[in-house]
N, C-alpha and C positions, 0 to 999 in steps of 0.2 A: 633201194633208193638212197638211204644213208649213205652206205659205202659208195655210189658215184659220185652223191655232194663232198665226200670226204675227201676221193680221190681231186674234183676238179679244184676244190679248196688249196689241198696242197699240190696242187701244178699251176694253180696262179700265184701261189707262192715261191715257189721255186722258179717263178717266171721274173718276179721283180726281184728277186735277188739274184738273178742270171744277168740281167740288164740294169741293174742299178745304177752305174756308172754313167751309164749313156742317160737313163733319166734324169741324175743330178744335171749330166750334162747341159741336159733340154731345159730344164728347169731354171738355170742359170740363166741359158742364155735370154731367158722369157721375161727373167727378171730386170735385166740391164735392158732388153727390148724398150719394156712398158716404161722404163724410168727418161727412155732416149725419149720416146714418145711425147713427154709433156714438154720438151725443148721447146720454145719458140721459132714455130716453122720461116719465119721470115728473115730468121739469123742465121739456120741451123738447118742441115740436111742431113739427114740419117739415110743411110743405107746396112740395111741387116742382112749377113746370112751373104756374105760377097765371095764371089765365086770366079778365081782365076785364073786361067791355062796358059801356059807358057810352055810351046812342044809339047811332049809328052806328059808332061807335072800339073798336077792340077793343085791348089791352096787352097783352103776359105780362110776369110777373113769373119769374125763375128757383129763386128761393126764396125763402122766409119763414120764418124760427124768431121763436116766439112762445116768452115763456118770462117768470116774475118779474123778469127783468132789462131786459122790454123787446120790443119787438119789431124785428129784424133783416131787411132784405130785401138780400136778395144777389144781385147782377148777374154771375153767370160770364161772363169773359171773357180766350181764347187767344189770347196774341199772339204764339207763340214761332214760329217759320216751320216 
């Protein structure tokens, strides 16, 4: 019984350091989310997670605020280790 919790121990481990990149990535972009979020809706439209095909190519965008001042697209990105 040890040795399975030991085994699945270190295979969730090796799981998040297989995918750590992409987690920071999630993690980022969750951040800059919550922080659009408290924008005043009446000025400001957030659009998260934008998704656009053009022929064959598909882009995301991570976010968009639209607002009288402009429109902002914002690239999250974790670099911290």
């Amino acid at each position: 019984m040890e040795i399975a919790i030991l085994f699945l121990v270190l295979l969730l481990l090796g799981a998040v350091t297989f995918f750590k990149p992409q987690l920071k990535g999630i993690i980022g972009e969750l951040e800059v989310a919550t922080q659009l979020y408290f924008l005043d809706k009446s000025q400001f439209t957030v659009i998260n997670d934008m998704v656009i095909k053009t022929g064959n190519h598909i882009t995301q965008i991570d976010h968009v605020v639209i607002s009288n001042y402009g429109i902002f697209v914002i690239e999250s990105i974790q670099m911290s280790d």
